[in-house]
C-alpha positions in Angstrom: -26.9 -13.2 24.6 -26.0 -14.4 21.2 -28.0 -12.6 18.2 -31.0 -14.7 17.5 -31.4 -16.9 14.6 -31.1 -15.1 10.9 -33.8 -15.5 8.4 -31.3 -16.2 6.3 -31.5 -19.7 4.5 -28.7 -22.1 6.2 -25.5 -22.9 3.0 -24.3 -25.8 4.6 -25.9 -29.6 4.1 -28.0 -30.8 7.7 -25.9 -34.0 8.0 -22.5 -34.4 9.2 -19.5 -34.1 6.8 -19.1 -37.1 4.6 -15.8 -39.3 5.0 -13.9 -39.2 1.8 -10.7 -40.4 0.3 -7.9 -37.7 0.5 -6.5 -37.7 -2.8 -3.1 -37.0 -0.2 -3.2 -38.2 2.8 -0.6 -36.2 5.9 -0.2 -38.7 8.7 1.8 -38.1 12.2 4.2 -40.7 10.3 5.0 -38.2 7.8 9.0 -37.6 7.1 10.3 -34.5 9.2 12.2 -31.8 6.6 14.5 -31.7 9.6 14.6 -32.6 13.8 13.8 -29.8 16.5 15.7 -28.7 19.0 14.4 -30.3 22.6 13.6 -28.2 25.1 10.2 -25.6 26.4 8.5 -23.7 24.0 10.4 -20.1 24.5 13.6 -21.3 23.5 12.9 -19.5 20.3 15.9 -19.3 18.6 16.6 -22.6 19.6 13.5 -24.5 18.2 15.4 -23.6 14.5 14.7 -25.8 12.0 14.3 -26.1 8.4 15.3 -23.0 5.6 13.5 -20.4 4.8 11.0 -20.9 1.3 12.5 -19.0 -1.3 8.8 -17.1 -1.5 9.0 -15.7 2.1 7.1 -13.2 2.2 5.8 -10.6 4.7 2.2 -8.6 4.6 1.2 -4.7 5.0 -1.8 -3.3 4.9 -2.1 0.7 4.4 -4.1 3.8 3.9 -3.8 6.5 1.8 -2.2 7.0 -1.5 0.6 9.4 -1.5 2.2 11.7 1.3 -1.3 13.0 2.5 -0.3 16.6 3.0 -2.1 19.2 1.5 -5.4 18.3 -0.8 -7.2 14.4 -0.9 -7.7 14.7 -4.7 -10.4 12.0 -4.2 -11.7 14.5 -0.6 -11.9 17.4 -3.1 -14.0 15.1 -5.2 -16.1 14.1 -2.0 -16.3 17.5 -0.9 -17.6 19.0 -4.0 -20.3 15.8 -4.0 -21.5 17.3 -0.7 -21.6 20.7 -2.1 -18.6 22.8 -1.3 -17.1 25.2 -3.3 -13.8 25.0 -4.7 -12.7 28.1 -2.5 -14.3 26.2 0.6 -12.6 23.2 -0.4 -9.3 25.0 -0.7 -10.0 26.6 3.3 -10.3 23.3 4.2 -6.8 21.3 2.7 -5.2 24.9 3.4 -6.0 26.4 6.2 -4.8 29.9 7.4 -4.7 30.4 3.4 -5.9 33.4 1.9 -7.2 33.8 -1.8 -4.8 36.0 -4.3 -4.7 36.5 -7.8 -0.8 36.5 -9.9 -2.5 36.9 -13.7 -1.1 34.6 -15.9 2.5 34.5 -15.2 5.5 32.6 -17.5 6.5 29.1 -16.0 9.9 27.3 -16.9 9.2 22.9 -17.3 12.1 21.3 -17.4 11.0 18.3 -19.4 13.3 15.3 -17.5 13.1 12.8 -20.4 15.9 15.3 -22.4 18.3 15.5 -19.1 21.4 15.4 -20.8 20.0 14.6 -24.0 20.6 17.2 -27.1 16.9 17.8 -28.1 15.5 17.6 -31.5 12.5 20.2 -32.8 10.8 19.3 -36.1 11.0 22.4 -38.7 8.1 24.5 -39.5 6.9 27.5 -40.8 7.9 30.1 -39.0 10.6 28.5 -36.0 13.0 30.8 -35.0 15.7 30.7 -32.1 16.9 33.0 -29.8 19.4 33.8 -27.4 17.3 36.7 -26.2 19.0 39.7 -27.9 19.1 38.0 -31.5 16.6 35.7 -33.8 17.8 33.7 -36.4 15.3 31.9 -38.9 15.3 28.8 -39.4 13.8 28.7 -42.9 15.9 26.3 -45.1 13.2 24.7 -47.2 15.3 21.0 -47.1 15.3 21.0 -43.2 13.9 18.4 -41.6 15.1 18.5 -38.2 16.8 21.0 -36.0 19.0 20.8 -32.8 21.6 22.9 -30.9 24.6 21.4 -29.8 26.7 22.7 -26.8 30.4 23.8 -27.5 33.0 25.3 -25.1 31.0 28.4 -24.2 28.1 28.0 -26.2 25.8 26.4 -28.9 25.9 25.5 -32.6 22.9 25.0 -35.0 22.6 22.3 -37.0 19.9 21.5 -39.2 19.3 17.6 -40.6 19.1 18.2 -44.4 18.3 16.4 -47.7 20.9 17.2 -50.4 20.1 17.1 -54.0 20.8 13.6 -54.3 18.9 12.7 -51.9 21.6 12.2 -49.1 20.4 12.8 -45.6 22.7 13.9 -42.6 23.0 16.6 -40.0 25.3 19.9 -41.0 26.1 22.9 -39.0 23.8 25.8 -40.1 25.6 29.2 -40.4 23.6 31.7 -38.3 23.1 35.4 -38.6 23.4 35.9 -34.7 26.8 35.6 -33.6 25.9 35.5 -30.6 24.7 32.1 -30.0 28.3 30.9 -30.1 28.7 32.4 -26.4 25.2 32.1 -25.4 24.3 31.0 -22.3 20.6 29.5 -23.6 18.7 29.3 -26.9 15.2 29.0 -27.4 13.1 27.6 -29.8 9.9 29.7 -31.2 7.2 28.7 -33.3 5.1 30.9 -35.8 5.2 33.8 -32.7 2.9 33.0 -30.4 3.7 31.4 -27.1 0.4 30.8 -26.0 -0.6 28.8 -29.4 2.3 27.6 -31.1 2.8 23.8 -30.5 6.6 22.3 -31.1 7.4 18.5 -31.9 10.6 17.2 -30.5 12.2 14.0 -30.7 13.6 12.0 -28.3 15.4 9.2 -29.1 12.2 7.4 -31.5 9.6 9.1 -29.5 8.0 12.2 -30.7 6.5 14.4 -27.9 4.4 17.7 -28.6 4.6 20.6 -26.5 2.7 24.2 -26.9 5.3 27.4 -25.9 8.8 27.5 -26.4 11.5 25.1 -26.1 14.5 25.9 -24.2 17.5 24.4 -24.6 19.9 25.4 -21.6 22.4 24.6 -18.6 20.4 23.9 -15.6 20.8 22.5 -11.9 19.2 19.9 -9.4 20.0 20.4 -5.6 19.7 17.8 -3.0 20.9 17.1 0.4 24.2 17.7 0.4 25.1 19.1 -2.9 23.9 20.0 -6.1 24.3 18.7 -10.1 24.8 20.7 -13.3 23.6 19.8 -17.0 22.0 20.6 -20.0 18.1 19.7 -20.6 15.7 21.2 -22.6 12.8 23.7 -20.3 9.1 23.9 -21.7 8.8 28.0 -21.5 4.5 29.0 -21.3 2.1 31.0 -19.7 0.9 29.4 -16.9 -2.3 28.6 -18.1 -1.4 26.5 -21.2 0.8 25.1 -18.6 -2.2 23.7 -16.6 -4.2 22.6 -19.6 -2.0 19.8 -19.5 -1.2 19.4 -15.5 -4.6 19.2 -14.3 -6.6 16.5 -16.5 -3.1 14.5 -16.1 -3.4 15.1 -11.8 -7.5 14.6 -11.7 -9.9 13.1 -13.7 -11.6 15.6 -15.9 -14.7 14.3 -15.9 -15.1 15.0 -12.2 -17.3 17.7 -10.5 -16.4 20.8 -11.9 -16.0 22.7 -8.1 -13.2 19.9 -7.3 -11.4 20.1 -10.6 -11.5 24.1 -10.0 -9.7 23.3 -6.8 -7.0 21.6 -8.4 -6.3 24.1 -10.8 -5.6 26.5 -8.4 -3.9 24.2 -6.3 -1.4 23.4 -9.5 -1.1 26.9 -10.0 -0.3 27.8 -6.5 2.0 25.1 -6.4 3.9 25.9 -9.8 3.7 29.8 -8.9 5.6 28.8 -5.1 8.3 27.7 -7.3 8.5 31.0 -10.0 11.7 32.7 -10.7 14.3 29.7 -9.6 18.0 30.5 -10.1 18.3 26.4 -11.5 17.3 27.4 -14.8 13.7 25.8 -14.3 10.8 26.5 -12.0 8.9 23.1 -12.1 9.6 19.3 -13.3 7.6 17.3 -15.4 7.1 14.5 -13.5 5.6 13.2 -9.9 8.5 14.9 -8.4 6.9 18.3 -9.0 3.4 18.0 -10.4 2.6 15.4 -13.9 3.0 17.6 -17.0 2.8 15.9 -20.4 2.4 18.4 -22.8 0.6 17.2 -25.5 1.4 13.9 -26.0 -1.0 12.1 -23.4 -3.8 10.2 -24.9 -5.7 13.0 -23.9 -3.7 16.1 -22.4 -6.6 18.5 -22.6 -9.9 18.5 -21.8 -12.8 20.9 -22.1 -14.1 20.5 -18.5 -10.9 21.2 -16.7 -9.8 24.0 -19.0 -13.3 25.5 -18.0 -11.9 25.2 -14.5 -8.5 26.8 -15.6 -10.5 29.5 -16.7 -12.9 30.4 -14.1 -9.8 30.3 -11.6 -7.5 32.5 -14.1 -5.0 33.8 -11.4 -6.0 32.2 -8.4 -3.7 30.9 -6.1 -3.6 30.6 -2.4 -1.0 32.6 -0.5 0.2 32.9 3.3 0.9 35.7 4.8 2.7 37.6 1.7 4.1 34.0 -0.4 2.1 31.7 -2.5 1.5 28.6 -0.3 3.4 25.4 -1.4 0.1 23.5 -2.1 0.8 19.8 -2.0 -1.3 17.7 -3.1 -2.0 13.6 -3.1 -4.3 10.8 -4.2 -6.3 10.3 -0.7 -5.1 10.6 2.5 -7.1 7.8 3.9 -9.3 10.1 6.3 -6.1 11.8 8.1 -4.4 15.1 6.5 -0.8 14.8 7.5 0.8 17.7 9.2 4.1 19.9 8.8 6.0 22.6 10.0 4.0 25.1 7.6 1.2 26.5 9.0 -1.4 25.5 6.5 -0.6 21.9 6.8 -2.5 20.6 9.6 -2.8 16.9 10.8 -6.9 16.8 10.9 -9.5 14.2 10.5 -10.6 14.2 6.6 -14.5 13.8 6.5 -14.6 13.9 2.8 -11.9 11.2 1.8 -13.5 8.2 2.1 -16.8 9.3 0.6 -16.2 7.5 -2.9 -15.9 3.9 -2.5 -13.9 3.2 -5.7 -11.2 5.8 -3.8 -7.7 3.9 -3.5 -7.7 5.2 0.3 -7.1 1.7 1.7 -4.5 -0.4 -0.2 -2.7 -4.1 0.7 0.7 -5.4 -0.2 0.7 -9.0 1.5 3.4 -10.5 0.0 6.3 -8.4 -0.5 8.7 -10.7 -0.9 11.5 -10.4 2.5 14.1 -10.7 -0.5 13.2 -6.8 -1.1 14.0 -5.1 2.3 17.2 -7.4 2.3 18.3 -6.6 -1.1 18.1 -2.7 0.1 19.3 -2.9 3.2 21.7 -5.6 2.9 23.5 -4.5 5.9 20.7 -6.6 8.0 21.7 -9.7 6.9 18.5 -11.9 6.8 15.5 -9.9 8.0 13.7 -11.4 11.1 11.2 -8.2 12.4 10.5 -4.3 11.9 10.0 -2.3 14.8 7.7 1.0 13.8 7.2 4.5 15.3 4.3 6.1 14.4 2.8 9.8 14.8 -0.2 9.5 16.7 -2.0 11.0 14.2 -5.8 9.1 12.9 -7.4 6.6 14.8 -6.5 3.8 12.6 -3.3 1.9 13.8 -1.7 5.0 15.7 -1.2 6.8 12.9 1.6 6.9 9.3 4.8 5.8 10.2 7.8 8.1 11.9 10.6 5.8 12.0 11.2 2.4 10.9 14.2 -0.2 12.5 15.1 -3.2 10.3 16.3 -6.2 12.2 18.2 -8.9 10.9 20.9 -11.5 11.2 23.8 -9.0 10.9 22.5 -6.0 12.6 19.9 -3.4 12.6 19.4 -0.2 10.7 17.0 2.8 11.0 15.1 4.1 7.9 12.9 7.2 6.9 9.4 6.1 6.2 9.6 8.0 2.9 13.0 6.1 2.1 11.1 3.1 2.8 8.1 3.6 0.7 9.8 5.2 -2.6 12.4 1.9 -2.3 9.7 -0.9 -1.9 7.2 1.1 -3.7 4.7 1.1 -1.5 1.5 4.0 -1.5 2.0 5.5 1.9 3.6 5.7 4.8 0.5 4.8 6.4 1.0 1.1 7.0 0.8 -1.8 9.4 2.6 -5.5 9.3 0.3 -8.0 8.9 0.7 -12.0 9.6 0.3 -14.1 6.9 -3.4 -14.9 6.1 -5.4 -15.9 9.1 -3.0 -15.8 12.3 -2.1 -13.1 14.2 0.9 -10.4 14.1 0.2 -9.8 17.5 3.9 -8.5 18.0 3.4 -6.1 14.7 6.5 -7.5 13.5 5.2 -8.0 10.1 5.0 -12.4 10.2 2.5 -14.5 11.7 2.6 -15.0 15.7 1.9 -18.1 17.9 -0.4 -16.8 21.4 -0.6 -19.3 24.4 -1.4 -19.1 28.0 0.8 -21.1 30.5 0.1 -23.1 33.3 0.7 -20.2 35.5 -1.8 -17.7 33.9 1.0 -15.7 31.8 0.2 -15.3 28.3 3.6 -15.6 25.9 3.2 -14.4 22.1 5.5 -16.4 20.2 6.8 -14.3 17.5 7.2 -16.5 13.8 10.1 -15.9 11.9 7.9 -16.7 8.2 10.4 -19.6 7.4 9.7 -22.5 9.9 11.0 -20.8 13.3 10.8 -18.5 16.5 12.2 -15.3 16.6 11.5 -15.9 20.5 8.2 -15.0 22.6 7.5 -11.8 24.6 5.0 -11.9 27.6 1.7 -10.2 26.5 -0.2 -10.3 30.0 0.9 -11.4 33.3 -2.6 -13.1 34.5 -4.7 -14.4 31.9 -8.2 -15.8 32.5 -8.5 -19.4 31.6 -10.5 -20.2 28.7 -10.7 -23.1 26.6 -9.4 -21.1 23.1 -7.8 -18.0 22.9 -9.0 -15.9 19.8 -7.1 -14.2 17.5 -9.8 -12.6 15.3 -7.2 -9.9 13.9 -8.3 -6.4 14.4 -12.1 -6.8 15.8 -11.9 -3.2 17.2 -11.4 -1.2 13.8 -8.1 0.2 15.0 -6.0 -1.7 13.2 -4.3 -2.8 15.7 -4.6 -6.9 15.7 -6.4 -8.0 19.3 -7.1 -11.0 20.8 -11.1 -12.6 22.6 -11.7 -15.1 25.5 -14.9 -16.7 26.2 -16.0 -17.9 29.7 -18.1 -21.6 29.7 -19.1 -20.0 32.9 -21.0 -16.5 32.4 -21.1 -17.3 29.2 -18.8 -13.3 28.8 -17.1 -12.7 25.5 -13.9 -10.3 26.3 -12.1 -8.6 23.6 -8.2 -7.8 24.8 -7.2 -5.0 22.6 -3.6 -5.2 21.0 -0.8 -2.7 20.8 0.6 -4.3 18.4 4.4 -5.1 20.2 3.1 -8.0 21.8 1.0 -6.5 24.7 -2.5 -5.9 25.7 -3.6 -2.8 25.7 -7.4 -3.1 27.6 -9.5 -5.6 27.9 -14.1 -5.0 27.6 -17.0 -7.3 27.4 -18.4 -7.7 23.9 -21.1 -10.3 24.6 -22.4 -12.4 26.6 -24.7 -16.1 26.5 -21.5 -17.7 24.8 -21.3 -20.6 26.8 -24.1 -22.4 25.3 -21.0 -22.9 22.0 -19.5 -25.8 22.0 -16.7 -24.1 19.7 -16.0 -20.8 19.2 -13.4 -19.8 16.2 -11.8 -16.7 15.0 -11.8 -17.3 10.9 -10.5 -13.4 10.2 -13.0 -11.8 7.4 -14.8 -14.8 6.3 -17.2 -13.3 4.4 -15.5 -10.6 2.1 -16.7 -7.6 3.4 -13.0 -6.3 5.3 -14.7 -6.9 8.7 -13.1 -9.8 10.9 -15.9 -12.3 12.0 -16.4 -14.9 14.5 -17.9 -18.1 14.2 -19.6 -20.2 16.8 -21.2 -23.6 16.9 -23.9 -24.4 19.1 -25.0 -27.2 20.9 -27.6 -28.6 18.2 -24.2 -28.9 15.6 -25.3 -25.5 14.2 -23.0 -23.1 12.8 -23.1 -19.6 12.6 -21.1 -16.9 11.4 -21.3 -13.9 13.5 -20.1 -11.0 10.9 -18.4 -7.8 12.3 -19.0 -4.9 12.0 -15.7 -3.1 11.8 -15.7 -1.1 14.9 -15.9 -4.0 17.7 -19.6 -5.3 17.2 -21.1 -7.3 14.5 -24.3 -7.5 12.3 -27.0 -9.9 12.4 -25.5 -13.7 12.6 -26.0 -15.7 9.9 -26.1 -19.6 9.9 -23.9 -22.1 8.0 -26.2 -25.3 8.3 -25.9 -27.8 10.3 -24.1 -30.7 11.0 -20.7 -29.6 12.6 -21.5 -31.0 16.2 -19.4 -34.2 15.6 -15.9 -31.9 14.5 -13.3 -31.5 17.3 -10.7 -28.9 17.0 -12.4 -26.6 14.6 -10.0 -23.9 13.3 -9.5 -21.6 10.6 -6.2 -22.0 9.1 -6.9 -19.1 5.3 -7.4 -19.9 1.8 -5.9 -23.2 2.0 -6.9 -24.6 -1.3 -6.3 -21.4 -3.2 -9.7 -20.8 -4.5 -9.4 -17.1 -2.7 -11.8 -17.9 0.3 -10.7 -18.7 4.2 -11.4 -22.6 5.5 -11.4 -24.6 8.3 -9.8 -27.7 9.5 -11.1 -30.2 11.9 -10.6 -33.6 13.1 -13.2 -36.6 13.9 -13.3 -38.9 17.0 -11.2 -41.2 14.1 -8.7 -39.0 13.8 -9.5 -38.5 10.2 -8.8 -34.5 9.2 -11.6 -32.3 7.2 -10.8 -29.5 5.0 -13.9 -27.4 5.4 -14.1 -25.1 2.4 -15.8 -21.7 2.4 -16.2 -19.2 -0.4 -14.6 -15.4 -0.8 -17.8 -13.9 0.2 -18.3 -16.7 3.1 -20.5 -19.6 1.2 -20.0 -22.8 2.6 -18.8 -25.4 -0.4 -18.4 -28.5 1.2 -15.7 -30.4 2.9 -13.2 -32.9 2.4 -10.6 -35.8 4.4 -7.2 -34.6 3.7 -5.8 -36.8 6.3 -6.0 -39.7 8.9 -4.1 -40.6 12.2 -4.9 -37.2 13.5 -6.8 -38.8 16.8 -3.9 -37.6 19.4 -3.4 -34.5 17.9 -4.5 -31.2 19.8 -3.7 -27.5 19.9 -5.1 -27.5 16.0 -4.3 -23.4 15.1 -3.8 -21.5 11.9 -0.4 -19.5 11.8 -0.8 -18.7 8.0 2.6 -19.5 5.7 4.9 -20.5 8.4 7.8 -21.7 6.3 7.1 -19.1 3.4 6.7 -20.9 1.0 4.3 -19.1 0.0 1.1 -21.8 1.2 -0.7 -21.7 4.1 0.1 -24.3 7.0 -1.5 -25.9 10.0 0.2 -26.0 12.6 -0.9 -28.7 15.7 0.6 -30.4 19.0 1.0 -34.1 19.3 0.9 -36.3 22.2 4.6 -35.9 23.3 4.0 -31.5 23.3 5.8 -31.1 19.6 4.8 -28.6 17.7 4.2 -29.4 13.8 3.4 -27.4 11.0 1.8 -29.4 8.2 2.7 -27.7 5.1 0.0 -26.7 2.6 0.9 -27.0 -0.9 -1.7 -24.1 -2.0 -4.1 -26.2 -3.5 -5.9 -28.2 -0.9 -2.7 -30.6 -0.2 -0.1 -31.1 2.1 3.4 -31.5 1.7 5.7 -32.2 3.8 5.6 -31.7 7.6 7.8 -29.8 9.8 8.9 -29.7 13.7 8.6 -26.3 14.9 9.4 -27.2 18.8 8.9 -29.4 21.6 7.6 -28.7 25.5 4.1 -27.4 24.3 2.0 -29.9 26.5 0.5 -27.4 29.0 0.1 -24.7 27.1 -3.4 -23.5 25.7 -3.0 -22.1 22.1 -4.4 -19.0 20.6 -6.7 -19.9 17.3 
């Protein structure tokens, strides 16, 4: 049976919505923006009408923040909360890993901002260069600046001096090392110590800082395929001062001391996998190999993580007789991600989602379609992605193996990584999402239309985001009768969007899990007493908390909000007044007036159309007549932004069996209204 009755004080008035004037009224006489096509529903294609909104836009959803292999910087954090050592922290993320210590070996930066650059140090007391054999002095009281240029097999030093009458330029400075004429590298010192001496270098107007020396010399970058040679300038320090600066950049400082020891050794295991490269350099400066600012962060060093650095001096993890490639990310969103190396195992994570500030779960839900054209132009117009995923984690079948981009001109298969660097996205980990309530019920990354047919089949009818079909796919051969289909979104907690029928007769609520290409996966009783609604709706996650609810009226005019849970159940209900029994096609249709929470629409036995208006966290504000002449009008559903313009629509079935989508304007208005089909008289829409 239904939940009984919350304690909770109703936030809706007792009477029935007021009439009021619409401030802009949308009437079935409304212009069309252009004719449909006659003929059934699943002529897809053929139902074309209108053009695309400039603001078309698809949704994702994702977990995870970075590649996931190797360490959850945010799990080491939750693991250290819990109690764990850094070396039990380091068994776990590395598995089959063994404890070694290296001392405090030299590591090469190459710093990236000087790639190709001739670098600039300031002069000091005491800089010197080398070539390695001989060290020259760079002493002249009226230097300001220093640099080596290359020449045909070589360098040559030039200092930027002030004459005696005041004139400032750069001359060539006469060394006492011929050597450096036919060197193959020179190397800036400071007053003789490596491990303290900090250099200033210029590039362009920016001054960076950086303790060790500074090399200036020909290096290489390989990629797939082939391999580029130029000059840059390499950061040359024990690798200790080399981690004062990586780990506070990598992990907060302030964090448990266990997890920050962690991530020292995991830098220094990572850094130290790299040691002794024939390029020139052993590690980058940026993402690409681990973050490395120097000194010139707002705060590079930190007394808490050189503590770690420290207490880990030597540390790193090896396998079998090399030091482990330790990789390392953000969060992995409570799913390690696996590899061909041994110690990177696809596992659940128990300690990533621990903090709830973690960026584990993330949303991009309106990447413009404009970006996966513009870099894959070979599509043409984009119309759907079809996704391969790993199995891996629970939620949503896993991080994405393989992506195919459809579109007007063809198709074309992408890595997920390519993908994710080129639309900048924070992980692999993703699903398509329909625009605001609606379903993607295909997983094809826009909103989808589901409706049974006379004969019991049940068609999804896949939106195309700008006012059209991209055609229907059968989701079930024999599908009960009900009077609505829901489309709640993902009520199971998989991910995966699924769809819920109710039976007037037992009174059975049956969920009909997704797959997410348009099928149903299983179907299972989730409640039961539900006949005694006389309206049932599916407003996605009405009350804020990232749950998808349901709502059901009863037969007093009662409202209540039945919150899920997450993981296909709910809490206690809660009620929304009362009121609502005189409202005929209830449905949720998202933030329509662009205050950021999800409403409802609804008609009276006038045919006069309510904007029922609920808050972000679920509050009930109030409603309000946006239109008349809606009497013989049925089949009232949400789709989200059907003609991406970037507003969510209603879209409803007149007398005749066309299909309209009213266009919202984003603020609580309609603009106006367009024919997306004909032949929909006997179906029975999903809401």
């Amino acid at each position: 049976m239904p939940a009984p009755a919350s304690t909770l004080a109703a936030s809706a008035p007792t009477t029935a919505p007021a009439v009021e004037d619409a401030t802009r009224r949308a009437t079935p006489a409304a212009d069309t923006l252009a004719t449909q096509t006659p003929g059934e529903p699943e002529a897809g294609a053929d139902a074309k009408v209108g053009v695309a909104g400039s603001a078309t836009v698809v949704g994702l959803r994702g977990r995870g923040f970075g590649h996931g292999r190797g360490m959850s910087q945010w799990g080491a954090r939750g693991a250290a909360s819990q109690g764990l050592t850094a070396d039990q922290i380091l068994a776990f993320y590395y598995p089959n890993t063994v404890k070694t210590d290296i001392g405090n070996p030299e590591v090469r930066v190459r710093l990236t901002a000087f790639d190709s650059r001739i670098p600039v140090v300031a002069a000091e007391p005491g800089l010197t260069l080398t070539d390695g054999t001989c060290t020259a002095e760079l002493t002249a009281d009226n230097a300001k600046w220093w640099r080596v240029s290359p020449t045909t097999g070589g360098y040559k030093v030039e200092g930027y001096f002030t004459s005696s009458t005041g004139f400032e330029s750069w001359y060539q400075y006469p060394s006492t090392c011929p050597g450096f004429s036919t060197a193959t590298s020179l190397t800036f010192v400071g007053d003789g110590s490596v491990e303290s001496s900090v250099l200033k270098t210029l590039n362009g107007s920016t001054q960076r800082e950086y303790r060790g020396a500074l090399r200036y010399a020909r290096v290489t970058t390989r990629y797939t395929g082939g391999q580029s040679s130029f000059h840059s300038l390499v950061n040359v320090l024990p690798m200790n001062t080399y981690l004062r600066s990586v780990v506070p950049a990598e992990m907060p400082a302030s964090w448990a001391l266990e997890a920050v020891k962690a991530q020292a050794v995991a830098a220094r295991s990572y850094a130290a996998a790299r040691l002794g490269s024939p390029d020139g350099w052993d590690v980058c400066d940026t993402t690409a190999c681990q973050v490395y600012p120097g000194l010139t962060s707002s705060n590079p060093e930190h007394p808490n993580s050189d503590a770690a650095i420290t207490a880990t001096s030597g540390h790193v993890r090896k396998y079998g007789s090399s030091v482990a490639l330790t990789e390392f990310s953000s969060t992995n969103g409570g799913f390690t991600v696996g590899s061909n190396l041994a110690y990177q195992v696809a596992k659940a994570d128990p300690y990533d989602g621990i903090y709830a500030d973690a960026p584990d779960t993330w949303a991009y839900l309106t990447m413009p379609v404009t970006a996966i054209e513009n870099a894959w132009p070979a599509i043409g117009t984009f119309r759907s992605a079809e996704l391969t995923r790993d199995n891996k984690g629970a939620w949503f079948g896993g991080r994405v193996t393989w992506i195919t981009l459809y579109g007007s001109a063809g198709s074309v298969g992408v890595a997920p990584e390519t993908f994710r660097s080129r639309l900048n996205l924070r992980s692999t980990w993703f699903i398509p999402v329909g625009s605001s309530v609606g379903s993607d019920f295909s997983g094809n990354a826009f909103s989808d239309l589901v409706a049974r047919d006379a004969t019991g089949r049940l068609w999804s009818y896949r939106g195309d985001g700008r006012g059209s079909w991209l055609g229907r796919t059968e989701a079930a051969a024999a599908f009960p009768a009900a009077p609505e289909i829901l489309a709640p979104g993902d009520f199971s907690g998989d991910g995966i969007p699924d769809l819920m029928t109710r039976s007037t007769s037992t009174g059975a609520l049956t969920l009909h899990r997704g797959t997410a290409t348009g099928t149903i996966a299983s179907a299972s009783q989730v409640g039961s007493g539900w006949h005694s609604f006389t309206a049932v709706v599916a407003p996605g996650d009405l009350d804020g908390d990232g749950a998808v609810d349901i709502l059901g009226r009863d037969a007093a005019g009662v409202m209540w909000l039945y919150p899920g849970n997450g993981a296909g159940s709910w809490k206690a209900r809660v009620s929304k007044g009362a009121g609502w029994g005189s409202l005929q096609e209830l449905e949720a249709v998202g933030d329509f007036d662009g205050d950021g929470g999800t409403d409802l629409m609804a008609k009276n036995s006038a045919g006069t159309l309510y904007l029922l208006r609920f808050s972000a966290t679920g509050a009930y504000l109030g409603n309000k007549a946006i239109g008349a002449g809606f009497g013989s009008f049925s089949g009232f559903t949400g789709m989200g932004d059907v003609d991406g313009d970037g507003a969510v629509d209603l879209v409803t079935r007149d007398s005749t069996g066309k299909l309209w989508a009213y266009r919202g304007t984003g603020t609580g208005t309609f603009t106006t209204r367009l024919a997306i089909g004909s032949g929909w008289n006997t179906l029975t829409f999903g809401s």
